[in-house]
N, C-alpha and C positions, 0 to 999 in steps of 0.2 A: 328517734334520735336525729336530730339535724347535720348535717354533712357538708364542711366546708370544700369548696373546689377553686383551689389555686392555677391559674393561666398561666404557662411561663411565655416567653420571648420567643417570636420568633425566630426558626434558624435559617442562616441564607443558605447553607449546604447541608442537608440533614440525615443523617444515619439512624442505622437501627435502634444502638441504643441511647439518641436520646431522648427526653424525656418531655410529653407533651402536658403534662398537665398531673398536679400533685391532688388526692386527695384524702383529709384528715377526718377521720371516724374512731371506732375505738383504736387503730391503730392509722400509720400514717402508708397509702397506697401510691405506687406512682406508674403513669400510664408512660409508654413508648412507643415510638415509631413502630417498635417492631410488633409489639403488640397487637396495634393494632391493623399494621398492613393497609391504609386506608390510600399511599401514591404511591406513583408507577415512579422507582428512583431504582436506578444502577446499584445502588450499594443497599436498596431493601428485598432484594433478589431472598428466598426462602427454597428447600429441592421437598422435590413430591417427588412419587413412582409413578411408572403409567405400568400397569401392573397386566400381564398377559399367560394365566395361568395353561398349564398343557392341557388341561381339557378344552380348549379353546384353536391348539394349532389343527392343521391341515399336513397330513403326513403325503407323500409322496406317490405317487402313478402306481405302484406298485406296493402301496399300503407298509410299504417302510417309511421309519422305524415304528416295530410294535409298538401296542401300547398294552403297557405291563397295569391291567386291572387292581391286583394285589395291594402295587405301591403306589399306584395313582401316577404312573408319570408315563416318558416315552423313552423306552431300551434301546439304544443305540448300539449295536454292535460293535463288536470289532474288530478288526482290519478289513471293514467296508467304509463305506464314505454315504449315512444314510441323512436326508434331508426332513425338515420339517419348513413349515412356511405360514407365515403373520403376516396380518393387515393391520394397522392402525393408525385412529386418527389423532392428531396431537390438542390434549385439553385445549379449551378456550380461558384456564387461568394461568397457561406458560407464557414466559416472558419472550413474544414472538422475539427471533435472532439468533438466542441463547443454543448453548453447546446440548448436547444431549451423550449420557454415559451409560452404554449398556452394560448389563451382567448376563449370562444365563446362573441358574440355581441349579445345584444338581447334586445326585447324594452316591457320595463316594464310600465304597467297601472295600477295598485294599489300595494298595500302594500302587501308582503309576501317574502320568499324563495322561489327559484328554485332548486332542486337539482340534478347539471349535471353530471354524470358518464362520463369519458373517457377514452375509452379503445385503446391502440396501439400497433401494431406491426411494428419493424422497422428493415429492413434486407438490406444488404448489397448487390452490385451486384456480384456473386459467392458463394455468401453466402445461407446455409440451415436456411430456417425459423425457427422461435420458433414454436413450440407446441400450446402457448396459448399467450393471449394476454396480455398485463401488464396495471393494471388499478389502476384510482386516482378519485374520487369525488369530489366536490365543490360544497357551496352553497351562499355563502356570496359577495355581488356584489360590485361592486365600489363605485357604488352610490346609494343614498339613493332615493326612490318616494316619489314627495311631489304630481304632480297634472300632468295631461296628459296623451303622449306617452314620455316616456324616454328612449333615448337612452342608454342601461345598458353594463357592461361588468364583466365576472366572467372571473377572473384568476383562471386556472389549475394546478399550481405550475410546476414545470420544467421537462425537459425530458432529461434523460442525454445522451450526444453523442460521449460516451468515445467510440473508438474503429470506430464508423461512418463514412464513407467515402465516397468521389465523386459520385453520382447516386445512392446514396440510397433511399431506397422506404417507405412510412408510408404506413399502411393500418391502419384507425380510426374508431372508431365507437364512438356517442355522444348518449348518452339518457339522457333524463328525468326519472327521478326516480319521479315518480308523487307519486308512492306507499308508500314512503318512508317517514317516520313520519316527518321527517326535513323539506319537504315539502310543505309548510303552502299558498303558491300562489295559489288559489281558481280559478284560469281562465287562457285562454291558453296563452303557451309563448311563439312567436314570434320570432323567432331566423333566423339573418340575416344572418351572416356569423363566419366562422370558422377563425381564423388565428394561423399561429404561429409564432414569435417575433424568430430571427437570427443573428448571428451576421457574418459580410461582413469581409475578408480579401485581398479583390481583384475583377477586374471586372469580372473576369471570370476565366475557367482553363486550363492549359497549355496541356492538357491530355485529350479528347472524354466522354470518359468512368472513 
């Protein structure tokens, strides 16, 4: 069955959705910017995960916080302050500059606060580290526990990535602030995995390094 393919007009400023090209078969298709994702544009930005499960972290000098076989994740005690610690490298299809939005995942069984510290260093490749690390706290979760294991999630507010570029490095560290008055979760927290929320401009990059 033959298939006509209508070309539209160029646009001088072009967004996601519009429309690059109509086409007519048994029914009528229409393809999009966003569709296709084919140029590097400010407003065709799409978010990925860069996804950092706990079997993956690096517990602390003194092998806190456990890690709880059972449910697959790391027990954090509390009213101690126990550490885990992440390395990663930032895909080559983020939109070098762009903001970065962490969560930790973490599965909540009664009622209270967690309260998560996260601390990061992020350096460029050629680039001399920082000194020290820059840190943010959270304790307030997504969702509320009525009864179970709940699936939780605490946003860390943003990370900015003015200046960031192609194979850049995070170095993380997560704790529990168990010590910490804000603290009020009475039993350990479970903490599955790490991510950070991205935003894509491409499949990949044109450049190694």
């Amino acid at each position: 069955m033959s298939k006509k393919i209508t070309q539209l007009n160029a646009v001088a400023t072009p967004v996601e959705a519009d429309v690059l090209a109509v086409v007519n078969d048994t029914e009528t298709k229409k393809i999009t910017i966003g569709e296709l994702l084919v140029t590097q544009h400010p407003t065709n930005l799409v978010w990925n995960d860069l996804q950092i499960a706990a079997t993956q972290f690096k517990s602390g000098v003194s092998l806190k916080p456990d890690f709880d076989f059972a449910e697959v994740g790391y027990a954090f005690d509390p009213a101690l302050d126990e550490t885990i610690y992440i390395t990663a490298q930032m895909p080559h299809a983020w939109a070098a500059g762009t903001d970065l939005k962490p969560h930790i995942h973490w599965m909540t069984q009664a009622a209270g606060d967690v309260v998560w510290q996260l601390e990061y260093r992020w350096t460029n490749v050629g680039e001399v580290a920082a000194v020290s690390f820059t840190s943010t706290t959270a304790w307030t979760p997504v969702f509320t526990w009525s009864s179970g294991m709940l699936h939780n999630i605490t946003s860390m507010g943003t990370i900015s990535g003015t200046g960031k570029s192609l194979s850049s490095m995070l170095q993380i560290k997560v704790t529990r602030l168990g010590t910490d008055g804000a603290d009020t979760y009475g039993i350990d927290a479970l903490m599955i995995e790490f991510d950070l929320h991205y935003q894509i401009d491409k499949l990949g990059s044109e450049t190694e390094f």
